[in-house]
C-alpha angles and dihedrals in degrees: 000000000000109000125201086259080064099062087036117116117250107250125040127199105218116197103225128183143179097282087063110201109001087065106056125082130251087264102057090038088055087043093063094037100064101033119107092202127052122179124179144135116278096256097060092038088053079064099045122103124235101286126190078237137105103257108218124185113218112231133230128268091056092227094060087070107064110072083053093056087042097049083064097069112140095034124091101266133199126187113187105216121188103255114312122010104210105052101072095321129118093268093103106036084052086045090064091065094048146070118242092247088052105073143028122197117212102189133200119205123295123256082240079061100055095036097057099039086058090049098052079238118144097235101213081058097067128068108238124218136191108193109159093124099014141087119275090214078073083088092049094097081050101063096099096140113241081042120122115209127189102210118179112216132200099226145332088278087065097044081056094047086055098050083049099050092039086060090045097057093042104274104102084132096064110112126232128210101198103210114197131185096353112203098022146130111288092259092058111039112083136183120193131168128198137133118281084238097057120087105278117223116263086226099072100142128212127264091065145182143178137215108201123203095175120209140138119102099271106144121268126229109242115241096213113087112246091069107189116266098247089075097074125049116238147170094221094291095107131134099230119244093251101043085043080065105051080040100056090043094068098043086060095202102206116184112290100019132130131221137195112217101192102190091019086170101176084354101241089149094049090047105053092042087065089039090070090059140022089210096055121110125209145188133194130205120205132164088195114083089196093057095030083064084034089064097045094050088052084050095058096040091053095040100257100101090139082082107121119217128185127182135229137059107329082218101060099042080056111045080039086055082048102056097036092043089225130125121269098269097325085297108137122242109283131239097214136013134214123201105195099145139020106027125180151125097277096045085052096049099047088037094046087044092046087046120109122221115272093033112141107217116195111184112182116198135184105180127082088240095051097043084050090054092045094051083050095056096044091056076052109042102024114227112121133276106232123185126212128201127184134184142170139188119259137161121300103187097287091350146049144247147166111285098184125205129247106279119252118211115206130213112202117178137141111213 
């Protein structure tokens, strides 16, 4: 007689807290029951029960896991996943490697759940963070001061290196809510609450979590594209912050999209085009060692450090992608591209003949003979020319007048 664990697939992602087994559903509990195979980190197996099945400690690094689990098809599996597997957990970086009929996730609630409903916090209201194995200046486009952040942290020594780095940029205020062993027995779970700038206890227990009210008078980044300048460090390339925002306008970044940002200098384009969506993917182009390390310093800084830069002449990469077939340097065909900086004939003919259909190209130019070889390409290609003009008062012997910048000139097309 088939039963329901006969169709079953044959691994099964099991949410697991700190309460082990009392926690989980029938479903889960039946799961683990009946598997031949669980694997799971030391710190959930130390909570599991004596099981029929094999016991297996996941190693670290995560990857080297997988071929492991996946070396099991065919046996009843179990992998044990910290809440739930699909905020933040393992669940879709295991999904990659499956098919969609080999594996079921049965998730507990998320460490955010249970964090914010400690805390009385909605949880749709707070931004949530994972940041084991990530950079804690990815929170630096969060510190608006009144907001409320959920941040996982990989130990006590992280929670310090936040407080630390909260004080550093000018929110030393900001109050933490140091969350331990959610989900746990009474003597574990622990909820503590002090200022990022007071001296933190030397006990914080993993796992962690941290609930964020951030305050102090550290500056905000702005939301709104055209940052001031002041926020990147630069060496005089820069894309101005009016002209970043016209800029940014006409590249039109939407979730999930890649630019190319050829030039990149301190990289000002590049970031805030990462800076419109999490899910956004850039890469910059500069001939200059010096600048190519200065834009991926201003990445990290501002919590995009995901930002690739390469360096050399954006021409000759090209042309070079052109003649192998392959792509420039693995990167995947972008979506839009940016021109700040070494613009001519050549760069336009291996980059318009590299272009898919559909890419949106924006070439800004600030040179008679780059403005004559924009206005030649458009006649070829088609977009629209567009000047701009900027000026500002400054001082006229006792009075002011207008000291207007150098015209750009901006090449908008979509291939």
């Amino acid at each position: 007689m088939m039963t329901d664990a006969d169709d079953a697939p044959w691994l099964t992602v099991v949410g697991w807290g700190e309460s082990g087994m009392a926690g989980l559903t029938p479903a889960s509990r039946e799961a683990l029951e009946a598997a031949e195979v669980v694997f799971g980190a030391r710190r959930h197996l130390r909570l599991l029960p004596s099981l029929s099945a094999e016991v297996r400690e996941w190693p670290v690094p995560f990857a080297d896991g997988i071929p492991e689990l996946l070396a099991e098809r065919g046996r009843r599996t179990v992998m044990l996943a910290s809440g739930d597997p699909f905020w933040f957990g393992a669940g879709a970086t295991l999904a990659r490697h499956l098919a969609p009929d080999e594996w079921r996730s049965l998730p507990s609630p998320s460490t955010f759940s249970l964090a914010a409903s400690r805390l009385g916090w909605s949880l749709e209201g707070v931004s949530c963070h994972g940041l084991h194995a990530r950079p804690l200046t990815r929170l630096r486009p969060h510190l608006h001061r009144g907001r409320r952040l959920l941040v996982l942290l990989r130990d006590g020594a992280a929670v310090m290196a936040l407080a630390e780095w909260l004080g550093r940029v000018g929110f030393g205020a900001s109050r933490l809510h140091v969350l331990e062993a959610l989900g746990g027995n009474k003597e574990r779970e622990r909820v503590r609450m002090l200022r990022a700038d007071a001296d933190l206890p030397d006990d914080i227990a993993h796992p962690v979590a941290v609930g964020l009210e951030v305050d102090g008078d550290g500056p905000a980044l702005p939301l709104t594209p055209g940052r001031p300048d002041a926020w990147f460090s630069h060496d005089g390339q820069i894309t101005k912050q009016a002209v970043r925002a016209a800029t940014l306008a006409a590249l039109a970044p939407a979730p999930g999209e890649r630019l190319w940002d050829i030039g990149t200098g301190s990289g000002s384009v590049a970031i805030e085009w990462l800076l419109a969506h999490p899910d956004n993917r850039a890469l910059g182009i500069e001939r200059d060692a010096e600048r190519a390390e200065r834009a991926r310093c201003n990445a990290r800084e501002l919590g995009v450090d995901w930002l690739e830069v390469i360096e050399g002449d954006a021409a000759a990469l090209l042309a070079e992608s052109l003649a192998s077939g392959k792509e420039l340097r693995e990167a995947p065909s972008p979506d839009a591209v940016f021109i700040g900086g070494g613009l001519c004939e050549a760069l336009l003919e291996a980059l318009w003949a590299r272009l898919p259909a559909g890419a949106r190209l924006v070439a800004n130019a600030v040179t008679l003979e780059s403005e004559a070889l924009l206005a030649h390409w458009q006649c070829r290609a088609g977009g629209e020319l567009v000047r701009l003009e900027l000026s500002s008062a400054a001082a006229l012997g006792t009075r002011r007048g207008w000291k207007a910048a150098y015209p750009i000139v901006q090449w908008r097309v979509v291939k």
